[in-house]
C-alpha positions as CSV (number, residue, x, y, z in Angstrom):
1,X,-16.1,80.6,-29.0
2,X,-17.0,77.6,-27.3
3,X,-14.0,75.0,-26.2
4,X,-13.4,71.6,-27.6
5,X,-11.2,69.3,-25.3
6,X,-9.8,66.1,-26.2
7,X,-10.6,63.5,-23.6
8,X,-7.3,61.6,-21.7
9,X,-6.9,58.4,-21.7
10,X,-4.5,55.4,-20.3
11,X,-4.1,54.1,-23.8
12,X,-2.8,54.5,-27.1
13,X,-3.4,55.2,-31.1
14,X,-1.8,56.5,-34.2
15,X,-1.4,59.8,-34.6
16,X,-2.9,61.2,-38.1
17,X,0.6,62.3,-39.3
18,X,2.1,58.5,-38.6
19,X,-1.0,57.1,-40.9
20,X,-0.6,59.3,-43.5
21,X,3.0,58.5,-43.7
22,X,3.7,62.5,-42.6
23,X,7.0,62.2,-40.6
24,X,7.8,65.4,-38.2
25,X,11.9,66.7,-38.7
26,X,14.2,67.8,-36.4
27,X,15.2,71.1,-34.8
28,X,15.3,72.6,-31.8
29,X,13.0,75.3,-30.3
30,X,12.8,78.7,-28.7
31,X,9.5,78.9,-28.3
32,X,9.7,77.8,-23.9
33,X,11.9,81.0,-23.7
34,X,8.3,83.1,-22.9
35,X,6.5,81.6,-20.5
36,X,3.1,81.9,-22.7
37,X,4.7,80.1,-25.7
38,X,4.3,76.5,-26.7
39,X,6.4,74.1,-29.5
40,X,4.6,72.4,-31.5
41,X,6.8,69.6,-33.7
42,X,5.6,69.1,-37.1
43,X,6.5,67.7,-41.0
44,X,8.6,70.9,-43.0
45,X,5.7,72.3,-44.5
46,X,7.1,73.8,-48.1
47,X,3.7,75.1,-48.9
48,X,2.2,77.6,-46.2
49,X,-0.7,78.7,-48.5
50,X,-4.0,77.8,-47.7
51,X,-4.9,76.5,-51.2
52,X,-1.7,74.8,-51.5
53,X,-0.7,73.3,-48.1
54,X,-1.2,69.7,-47.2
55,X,0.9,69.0,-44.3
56,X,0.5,73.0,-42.9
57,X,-3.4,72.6,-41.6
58,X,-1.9,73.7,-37.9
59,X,0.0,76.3,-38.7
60,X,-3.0,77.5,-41.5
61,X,-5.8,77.4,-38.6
62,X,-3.1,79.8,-36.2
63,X,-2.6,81.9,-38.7
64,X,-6.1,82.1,-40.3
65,X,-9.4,82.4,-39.3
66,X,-12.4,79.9,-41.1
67,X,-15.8,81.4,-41.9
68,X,-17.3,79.0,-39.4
69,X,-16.1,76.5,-36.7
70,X,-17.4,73.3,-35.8
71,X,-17.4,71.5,-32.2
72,X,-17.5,68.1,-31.5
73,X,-21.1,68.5,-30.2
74,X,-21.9,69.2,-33.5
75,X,-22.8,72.6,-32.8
76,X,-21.7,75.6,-35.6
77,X,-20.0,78.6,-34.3
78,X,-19.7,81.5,-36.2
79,X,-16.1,83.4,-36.3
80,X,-15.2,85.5,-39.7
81,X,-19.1,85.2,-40.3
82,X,-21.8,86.9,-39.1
83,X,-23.7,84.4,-40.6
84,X,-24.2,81.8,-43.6
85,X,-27.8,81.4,-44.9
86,X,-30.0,79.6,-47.5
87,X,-33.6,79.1,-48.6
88,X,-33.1,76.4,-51.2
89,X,-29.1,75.0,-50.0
90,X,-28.1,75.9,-53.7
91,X,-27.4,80.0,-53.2
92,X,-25.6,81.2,-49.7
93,X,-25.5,84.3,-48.5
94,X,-22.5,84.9,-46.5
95,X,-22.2,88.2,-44.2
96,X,-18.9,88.8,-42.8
97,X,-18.3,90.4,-39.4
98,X,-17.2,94.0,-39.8
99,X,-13.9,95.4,-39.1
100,X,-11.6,92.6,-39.8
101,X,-8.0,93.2,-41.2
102,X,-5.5,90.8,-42.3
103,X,-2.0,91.0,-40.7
104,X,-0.5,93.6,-43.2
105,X,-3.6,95.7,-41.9
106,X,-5.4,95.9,-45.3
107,X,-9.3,95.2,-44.8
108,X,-10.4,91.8,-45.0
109,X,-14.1,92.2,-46.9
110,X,-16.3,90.3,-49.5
111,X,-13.8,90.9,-52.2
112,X,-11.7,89.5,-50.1
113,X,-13.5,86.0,-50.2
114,X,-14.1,86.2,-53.6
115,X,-11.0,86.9,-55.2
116,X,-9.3,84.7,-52.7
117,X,-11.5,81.3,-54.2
118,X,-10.9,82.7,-57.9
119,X,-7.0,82.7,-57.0
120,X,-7.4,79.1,-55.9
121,X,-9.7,77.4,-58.5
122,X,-7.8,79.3,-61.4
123,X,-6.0,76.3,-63.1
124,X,-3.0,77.6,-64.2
125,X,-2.1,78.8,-60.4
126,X,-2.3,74.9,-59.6
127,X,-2.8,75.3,-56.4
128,X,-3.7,71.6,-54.5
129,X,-6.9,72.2,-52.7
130,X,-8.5,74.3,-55.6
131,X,-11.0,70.3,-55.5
132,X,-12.4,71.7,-52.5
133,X,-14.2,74.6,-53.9
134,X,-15.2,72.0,-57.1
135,X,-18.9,72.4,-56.3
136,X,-19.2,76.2,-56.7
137,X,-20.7,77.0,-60.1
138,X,-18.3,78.5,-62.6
139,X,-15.2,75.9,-61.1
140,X,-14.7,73.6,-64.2
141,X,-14.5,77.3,-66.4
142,X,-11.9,77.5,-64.3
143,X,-10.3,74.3,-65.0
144,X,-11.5,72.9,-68.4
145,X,-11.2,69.3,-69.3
146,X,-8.7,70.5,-72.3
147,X,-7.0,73.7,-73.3
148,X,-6.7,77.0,-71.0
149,X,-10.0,78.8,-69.0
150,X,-11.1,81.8,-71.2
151,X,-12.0,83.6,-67.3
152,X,-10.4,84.1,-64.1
153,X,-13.7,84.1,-62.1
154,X,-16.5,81.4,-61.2
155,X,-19.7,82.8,-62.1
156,X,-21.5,81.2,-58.9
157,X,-19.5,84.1,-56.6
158,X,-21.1,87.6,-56.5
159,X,-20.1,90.6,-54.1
160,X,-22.9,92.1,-52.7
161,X,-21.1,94.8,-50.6
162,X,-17.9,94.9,-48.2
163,X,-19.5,92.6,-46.1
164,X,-21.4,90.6,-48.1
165,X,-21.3,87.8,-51.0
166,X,-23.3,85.0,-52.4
167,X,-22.3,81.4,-53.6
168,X,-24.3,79.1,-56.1
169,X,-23.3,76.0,-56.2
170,X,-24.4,73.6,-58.8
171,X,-26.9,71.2,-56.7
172,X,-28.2,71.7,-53.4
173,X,-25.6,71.4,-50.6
174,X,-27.0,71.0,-47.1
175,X,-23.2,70.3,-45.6
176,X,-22.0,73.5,-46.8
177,X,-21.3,75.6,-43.8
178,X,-19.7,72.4,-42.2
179,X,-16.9,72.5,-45.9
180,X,-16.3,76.4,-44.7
181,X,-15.4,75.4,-41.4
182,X,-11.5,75.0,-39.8
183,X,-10.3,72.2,-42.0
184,X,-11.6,73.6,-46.2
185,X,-8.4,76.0,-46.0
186,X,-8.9,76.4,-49.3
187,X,-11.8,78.8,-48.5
188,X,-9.8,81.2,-46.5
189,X,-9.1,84.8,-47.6
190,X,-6.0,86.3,-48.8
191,X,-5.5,89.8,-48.9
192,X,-4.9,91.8,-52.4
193,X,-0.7,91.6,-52.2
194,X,-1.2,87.9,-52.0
195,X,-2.3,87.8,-55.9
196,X,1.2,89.4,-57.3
197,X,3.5,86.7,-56.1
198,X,1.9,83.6,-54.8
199,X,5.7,82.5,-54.0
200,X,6.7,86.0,-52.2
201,X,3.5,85.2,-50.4
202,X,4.0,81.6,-49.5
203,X,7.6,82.7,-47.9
204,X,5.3,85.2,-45.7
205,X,1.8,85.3,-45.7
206,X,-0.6,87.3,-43.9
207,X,-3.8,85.8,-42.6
208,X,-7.0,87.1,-41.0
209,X,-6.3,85.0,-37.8
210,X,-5.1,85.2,-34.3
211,X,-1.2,84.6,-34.7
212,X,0.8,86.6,-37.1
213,X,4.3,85.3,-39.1
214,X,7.5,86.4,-37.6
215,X,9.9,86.0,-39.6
216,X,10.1,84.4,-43.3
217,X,9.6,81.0,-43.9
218,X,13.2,79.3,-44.3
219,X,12.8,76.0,-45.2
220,X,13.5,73.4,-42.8
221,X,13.5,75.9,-39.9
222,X,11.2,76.7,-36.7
223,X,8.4,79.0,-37.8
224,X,7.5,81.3,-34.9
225,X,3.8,83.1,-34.8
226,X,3.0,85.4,-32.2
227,X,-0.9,86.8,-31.1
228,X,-1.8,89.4,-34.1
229,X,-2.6,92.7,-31.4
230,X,-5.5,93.4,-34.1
231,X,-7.7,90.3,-34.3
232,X,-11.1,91.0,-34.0
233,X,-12.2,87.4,-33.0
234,X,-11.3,85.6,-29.4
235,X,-8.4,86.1,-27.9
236,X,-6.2,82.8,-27.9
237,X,-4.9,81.7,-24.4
238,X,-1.2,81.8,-25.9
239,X,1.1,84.5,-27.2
240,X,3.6,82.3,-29.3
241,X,3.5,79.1,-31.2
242,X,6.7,77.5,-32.8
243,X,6.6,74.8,-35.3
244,X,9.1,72.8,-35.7
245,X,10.2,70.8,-38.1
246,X,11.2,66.9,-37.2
247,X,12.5,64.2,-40.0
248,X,12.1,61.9,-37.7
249,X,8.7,61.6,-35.6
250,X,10.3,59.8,-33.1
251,X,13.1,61.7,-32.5
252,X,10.2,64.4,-31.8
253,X,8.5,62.0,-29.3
254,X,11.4,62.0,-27.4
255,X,12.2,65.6,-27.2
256,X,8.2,65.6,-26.2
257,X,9.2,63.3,-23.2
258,X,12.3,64.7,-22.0
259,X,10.2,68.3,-22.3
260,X,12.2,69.8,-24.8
261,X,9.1,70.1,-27.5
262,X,5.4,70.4,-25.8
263,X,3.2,69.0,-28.3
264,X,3.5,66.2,-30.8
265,X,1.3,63.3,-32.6
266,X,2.2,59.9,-31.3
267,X,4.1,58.3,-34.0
268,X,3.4,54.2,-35.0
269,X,6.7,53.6,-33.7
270,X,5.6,54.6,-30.5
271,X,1.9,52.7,-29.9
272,X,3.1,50.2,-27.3
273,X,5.3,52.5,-25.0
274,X,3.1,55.7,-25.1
275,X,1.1,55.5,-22.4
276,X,3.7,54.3,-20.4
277,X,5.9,56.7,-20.7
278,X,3.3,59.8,-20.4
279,X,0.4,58.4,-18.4
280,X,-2.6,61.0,-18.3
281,X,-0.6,63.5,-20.9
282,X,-1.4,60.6,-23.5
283,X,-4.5,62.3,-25.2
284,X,-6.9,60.2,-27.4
285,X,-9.4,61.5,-29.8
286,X,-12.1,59.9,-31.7
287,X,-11.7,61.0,-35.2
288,X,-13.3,61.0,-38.6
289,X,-10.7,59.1,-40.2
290,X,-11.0,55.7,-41.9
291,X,-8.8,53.1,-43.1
292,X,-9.4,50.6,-45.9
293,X,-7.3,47.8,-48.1
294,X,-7.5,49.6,-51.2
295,X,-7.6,46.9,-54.3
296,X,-6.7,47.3,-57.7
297,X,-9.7,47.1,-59.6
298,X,-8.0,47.6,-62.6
299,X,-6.5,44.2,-62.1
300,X,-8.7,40.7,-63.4
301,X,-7.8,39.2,-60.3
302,X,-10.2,41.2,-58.1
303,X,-12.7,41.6,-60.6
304,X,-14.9,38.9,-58.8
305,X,-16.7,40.9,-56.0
306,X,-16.4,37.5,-53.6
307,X,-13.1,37.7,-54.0
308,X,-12.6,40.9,-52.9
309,X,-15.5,40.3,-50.1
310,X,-13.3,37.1,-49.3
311,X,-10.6,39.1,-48.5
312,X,-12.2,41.2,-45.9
313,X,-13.4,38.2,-44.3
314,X,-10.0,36.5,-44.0
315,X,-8.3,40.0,-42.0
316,X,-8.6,39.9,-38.2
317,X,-9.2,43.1,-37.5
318,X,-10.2,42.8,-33.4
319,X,-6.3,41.1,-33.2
320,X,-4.6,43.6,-35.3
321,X,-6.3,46.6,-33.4
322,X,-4.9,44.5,-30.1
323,X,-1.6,44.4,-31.2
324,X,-0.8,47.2,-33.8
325,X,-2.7,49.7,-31.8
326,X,-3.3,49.0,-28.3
327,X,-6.9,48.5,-28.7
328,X,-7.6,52.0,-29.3
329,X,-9.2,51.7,-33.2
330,X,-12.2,49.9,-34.2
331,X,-13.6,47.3,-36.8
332,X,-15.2,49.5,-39.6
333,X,-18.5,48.4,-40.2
334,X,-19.7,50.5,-42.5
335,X,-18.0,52.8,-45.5
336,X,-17.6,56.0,-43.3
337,X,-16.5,56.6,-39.5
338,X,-19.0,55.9,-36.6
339,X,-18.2,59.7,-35.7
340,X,-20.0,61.2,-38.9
341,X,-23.3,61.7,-38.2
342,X,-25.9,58.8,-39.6
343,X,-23.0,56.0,-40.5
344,X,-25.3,52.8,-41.1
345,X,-23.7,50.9,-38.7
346,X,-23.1,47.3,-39.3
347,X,-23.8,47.8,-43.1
348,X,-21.0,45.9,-44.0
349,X,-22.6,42.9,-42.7
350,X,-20.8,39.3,-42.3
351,X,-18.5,40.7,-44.7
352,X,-16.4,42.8,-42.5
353,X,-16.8,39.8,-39.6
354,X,-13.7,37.6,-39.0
355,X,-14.7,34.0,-40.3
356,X,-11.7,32.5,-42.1
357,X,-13.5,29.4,-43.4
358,X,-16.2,31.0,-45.3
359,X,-13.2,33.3,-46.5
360,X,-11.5,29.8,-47.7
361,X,-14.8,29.0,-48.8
362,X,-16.2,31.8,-51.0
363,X,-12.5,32.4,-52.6
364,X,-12.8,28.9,-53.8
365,X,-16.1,29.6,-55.0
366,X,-14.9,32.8,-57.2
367,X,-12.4,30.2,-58.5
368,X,-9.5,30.6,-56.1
369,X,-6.5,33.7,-56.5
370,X,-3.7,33.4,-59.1
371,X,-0.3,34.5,-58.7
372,X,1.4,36.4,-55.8
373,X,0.4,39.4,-53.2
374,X,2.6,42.2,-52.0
375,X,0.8,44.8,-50.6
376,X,2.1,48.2,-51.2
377,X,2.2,51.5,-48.6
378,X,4.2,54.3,-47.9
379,X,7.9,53.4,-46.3
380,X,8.8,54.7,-43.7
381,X,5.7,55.6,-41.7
382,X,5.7,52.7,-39.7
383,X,2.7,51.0,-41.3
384,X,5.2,47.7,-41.4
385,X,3.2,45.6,-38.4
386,X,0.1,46.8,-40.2
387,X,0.3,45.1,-43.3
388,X,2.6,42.2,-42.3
389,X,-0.2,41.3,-39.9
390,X,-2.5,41.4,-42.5
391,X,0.2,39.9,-45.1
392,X,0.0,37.1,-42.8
393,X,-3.5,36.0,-42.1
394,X,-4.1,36.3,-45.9
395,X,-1.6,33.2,-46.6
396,X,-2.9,31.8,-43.4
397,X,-6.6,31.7,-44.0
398,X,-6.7,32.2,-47.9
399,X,-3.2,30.4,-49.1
400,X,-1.9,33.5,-51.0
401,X,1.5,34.3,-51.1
402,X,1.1,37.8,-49.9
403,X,3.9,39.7,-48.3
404,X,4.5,42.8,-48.4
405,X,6.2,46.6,-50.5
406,X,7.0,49.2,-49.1
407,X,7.6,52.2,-51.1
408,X,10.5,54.4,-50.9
409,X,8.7,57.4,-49.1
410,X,5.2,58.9,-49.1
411,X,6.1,60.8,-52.6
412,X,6.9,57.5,-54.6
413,X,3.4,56.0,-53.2
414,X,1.2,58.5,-53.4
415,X,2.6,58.9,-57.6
416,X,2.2,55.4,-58.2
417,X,-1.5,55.2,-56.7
418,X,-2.4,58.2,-58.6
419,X,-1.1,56.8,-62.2
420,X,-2.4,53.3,-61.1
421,X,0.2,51.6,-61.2
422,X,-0.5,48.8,-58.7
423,X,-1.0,45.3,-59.3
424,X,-1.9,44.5,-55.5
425,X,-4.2,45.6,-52.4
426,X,-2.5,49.0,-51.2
427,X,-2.7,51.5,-48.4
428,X,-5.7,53.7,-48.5
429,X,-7.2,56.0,-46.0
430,X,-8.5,59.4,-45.6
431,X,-9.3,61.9,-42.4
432,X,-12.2,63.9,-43.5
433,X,-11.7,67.4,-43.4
434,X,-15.4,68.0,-42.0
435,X,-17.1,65.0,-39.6
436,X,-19.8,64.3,-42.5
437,X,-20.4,61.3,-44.1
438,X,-20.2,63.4,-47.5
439,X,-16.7,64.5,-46.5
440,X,-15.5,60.3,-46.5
441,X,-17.9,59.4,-49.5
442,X,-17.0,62.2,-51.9
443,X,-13.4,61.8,-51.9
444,X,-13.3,58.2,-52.0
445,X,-16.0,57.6,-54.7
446,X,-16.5,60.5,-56.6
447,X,-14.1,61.0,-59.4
448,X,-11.9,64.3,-58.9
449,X,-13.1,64.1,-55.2
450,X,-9.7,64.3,-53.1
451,X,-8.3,60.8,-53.5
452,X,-7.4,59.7,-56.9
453,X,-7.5,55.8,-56.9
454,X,-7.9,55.6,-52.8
455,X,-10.9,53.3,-53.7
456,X,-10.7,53.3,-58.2
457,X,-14.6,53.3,-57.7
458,X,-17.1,55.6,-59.4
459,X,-20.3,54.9,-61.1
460,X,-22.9,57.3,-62.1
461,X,-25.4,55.6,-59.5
462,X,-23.6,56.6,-57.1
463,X,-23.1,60.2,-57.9
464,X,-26.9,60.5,-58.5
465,X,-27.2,58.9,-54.7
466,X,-24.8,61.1,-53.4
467,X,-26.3,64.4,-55.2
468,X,-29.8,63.0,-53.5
469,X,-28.1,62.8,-50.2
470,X,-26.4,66.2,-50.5
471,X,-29.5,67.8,-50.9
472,X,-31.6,66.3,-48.4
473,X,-33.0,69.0,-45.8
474,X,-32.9,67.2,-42.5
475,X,-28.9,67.3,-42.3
476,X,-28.9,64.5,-40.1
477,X,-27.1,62.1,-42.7
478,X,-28.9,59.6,-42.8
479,X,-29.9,60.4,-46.2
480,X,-26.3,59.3,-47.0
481,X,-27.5,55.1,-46.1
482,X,-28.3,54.8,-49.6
483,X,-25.2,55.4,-51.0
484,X,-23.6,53.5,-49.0
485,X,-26.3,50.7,-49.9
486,X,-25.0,51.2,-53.5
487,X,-21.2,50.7,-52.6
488,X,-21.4,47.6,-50.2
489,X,-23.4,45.7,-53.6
490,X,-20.3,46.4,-55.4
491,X,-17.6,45.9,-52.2
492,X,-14.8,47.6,-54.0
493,X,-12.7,47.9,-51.4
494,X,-12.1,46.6,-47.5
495,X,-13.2,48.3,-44.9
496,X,-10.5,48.1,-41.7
497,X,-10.6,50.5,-38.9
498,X,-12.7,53.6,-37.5
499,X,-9.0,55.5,-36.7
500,X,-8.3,57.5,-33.3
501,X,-5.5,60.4,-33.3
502,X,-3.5,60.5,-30.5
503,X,-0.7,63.4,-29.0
504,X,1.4,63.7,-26.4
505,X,2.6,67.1,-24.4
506,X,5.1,68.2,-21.8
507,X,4.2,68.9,-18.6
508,X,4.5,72.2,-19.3
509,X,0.4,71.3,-21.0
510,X,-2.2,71.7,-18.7
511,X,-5.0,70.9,-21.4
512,X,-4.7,69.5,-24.8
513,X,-7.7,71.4,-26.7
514,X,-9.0,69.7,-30.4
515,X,-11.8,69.6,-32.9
516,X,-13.8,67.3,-34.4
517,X,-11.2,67.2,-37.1
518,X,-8.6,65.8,-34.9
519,X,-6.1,68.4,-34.9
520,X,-5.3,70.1,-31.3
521,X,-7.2,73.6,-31.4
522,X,-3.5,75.6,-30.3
523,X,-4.9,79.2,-29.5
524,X,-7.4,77.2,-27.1
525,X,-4.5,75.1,-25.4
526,X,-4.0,75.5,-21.6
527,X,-0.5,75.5,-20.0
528,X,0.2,74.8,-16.3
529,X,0.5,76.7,-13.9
């Protein structure tokens, strides 16, 4: 399989664990005692399973194998597939390669897939990323509006033989081998012991990919994987891999720097220092992630679009991205990253420009702001500069009494955003799990899409537009313009920063190896000599 390398740089970023408020913990690791073994510090995962995990996508994509793979050219490489093909983007045939076992040596085949996706989608299993397999015919049968399913199994998903199955999903799709690529871990297989005891499983799963499971998962602990002797895919350039779990992210950046850890995101905490204290083993990577100033809609207050189009107008983002993040980000100018393929750039217009007076201007036009500010995000993720920056220049340019809230942790935030319960602009971003402008749209602004409440926007014009999009044969995403046409009339939130992930390694890290999704591709890294 083709490589993916990040490209060094002398500067710095946030790391996508520090923006999504993801601290790493503490521990110590074995992992330098082989010489082909690497540490890699993360957040305690709890949930391992692919359809459940949210803070385990490394450890999922070592120990799993995804249908497809993308590389930041853009090209598709196949690796549990032989192949994934259409004539109409509504019903895929996907052909698996032969001879592939998960690690407790059962078969991994068709049924495999099938009952795998079931498991997942199946309400009652709750499992977190069941959304991601939403667009497969038979999913809300699954998960009905009220009561309990009457079936176990989504009537788009049909075994054709070991090696073979098809999916119909319910419009035309064009992006769909992209969503079965490295990051939808909810379409990975599980073998048939998996479906007795999804918490027996969780506490040791077996995957189809290149590193096995040692030992079980103890909460709180280092998880070791070592190279499965069996896969039938390409062989990593590792043997070992041990995550471990930090609290404290930058109590991990240190252990990075004094070489006892080899791999870790750079924590917000840690912007204005990084590159000075790694030089070239810094490592920078444009990403498809995107931050906005979610608003409450919900509120009277922002009901007027010019005063939520004053708002953008009033943030200096060009001074923020100076100071916050060493000049690494960049102004959003449209509703999706310039990294997905066929982002309008510039769509956002004069409303995402820096112009303070006609902020002042069109606020007092929309009849001014009533009452106090405070800007809510999740504590202790280091987000503080952010928002006091933007606290700031909001009672500078606009006269608001803004400051700002920060929440207890990330699980007191992401509750109250969910239930709505914010009466001021709030944190909202999202790293899309595929670099496609559907990926960023369809969680934002469809309704069940990913984000509940990142952006409280959905209207039926848009889902029509994006449905249109979806289906549209050229793939190049342009297609995708219109929707975001539809979304900049309405301005429901504002648009900040095109986001950049950044690590940091030991010296011990010859290469830092990554994908389009941002994460570093571990069975690709190279260590020194």
């Amino acid at each position: 399989m083709r490589r993916t390398r990040l490209a060094l740089v002398g500067a710095i970023a946030a790391s996508a664990l520090a923006i999504t408020a993801c601290s790493g913990g503490g521990g110590d690791s074995d992992a330098a005692a082989s010489e082909n073994a690497i540490s890699y510090g993360t957040t305690d995962p709890q949930l391992l399973i692919p359809g459940r995990q949210s803070v385990a996508f490394d450890f999922n994509m070592a120990v799993w194998s995804p249908l497809t793979f993308l590389n930041d050219d853009g090209s598709l490489d196949y690796i549990a597939a032989e192949s994934v093909e259409t004539e109409d983007a509504v019903t895929w045939t996907i052909t698996l390669r032969d001879g592939w076992t998960f690690h407790d040596g059962t078969p991994v085949t068709a049924q495999s897939y099938v009952d795998s996706w079931n498991a997942v989608a199946y309400g009652p299993n709750a499992m977190e990323n069941s959304g991601q397999l939403a667009n497969v015919v038979g999913y809300g049968d699954l998960n009905p509006a009220e009561g309990e399913p009457t079936t176990d199994e989504m009537s788009g998903l049909t075994v054709v033989d070991d090696t073979t199955f098809t999916v119909e999903l319910s419009g035309a799709d064009g992006q769909f081998p992209l969503q079965v690529s490295q990051a939808m871990t909810a379409f990975f297989p599980m073998p048939e012991s998996a479906f007795d005891d999804f918490d027996a499983y969780n506490v040791h799963p077996a995957g189809n990919g290149p590193f096995e499971i040692v030992d079980d998962y103890v909460e709180n602990e280092t998880i070791v994987v070592t190279a499965y002797e069996d896969f039938q895919g390409d062989e990593p350039t590792i043997d070992q891999i041990s995550f471990v779990p930090y609290t404290d992210e930058a109590t991990a950046y240190t252990d990075v720097l004094a070489g006892n850890l080899d791999v870790n995101g750079v924590p917000a905490s840690r912007l204005t220092q990084a590159a000075g204290d790694f030089g070239d083993r810094l490592y920078s990577f444009e990403a498809p992630g995107i931050s906005f100033l979610g608003l409450p809609l919900w509120d009277e207050r922002y009901q007027d679009v010019r005063v939520r189009q004053a708002i953008s107008m009033a943030i200096d983002r060009e001074t923020i991205i100076d100071v916050v993040y060493g000049g690494t980000y960049e102004p959003a100018t449209a509703w999706t990253p310039t990294i997905e393929p066929g982002t309008p750039e510039g769509i956002c217009g004069e409303y995402c420009e820096y112009d303070p007076e006609a902020a002042a201007a069109l606020l007092e036009e929309a009849g001014g702001f009533d009452g106090t500010m405070e800007i809510y995000f999740p504590g202790g993720g280091g987000l503080d500069p952010l928002y006091e920056a933007i606290a700031n220049q909001l009672r500078q340019n606009l006269g608001i009494e803004a400051t700002i809230n920060p929440s207890a942790d990330w699980a007191e935030f992401l509750a109250t955003r969910t239930a709505g319960d914010i009466d001021s602009p709030y944190f909202s971003r999202w790293g899309a799990l595929y670099p496609s402008q559907q990926a960023t749209l369809r969680v934002f602004f469809i309704q069940g899409g990913g984000c509940d409440n990142c952006i409280p926007f959905y209207s039926d014009e848009v889902a029509a537009a994006m449905a249109t999009a979806d289906a549209d044969p050229s793939g190049d995403g342009t297609a995708y313009a219109a929707v975001q046409e539809l979304i900049q009339a309405e301005f429901p939130a504002v648009p900040l920063f095109n986001e950049t992930y950044s690590y940091v390694t030991s010296e011990r890290i010859a290469e830092l190896v990554t994908s389009p999704v941002g994460n570093p591709t571990l069975r690709e890294i190279v260590l020194a000599d």
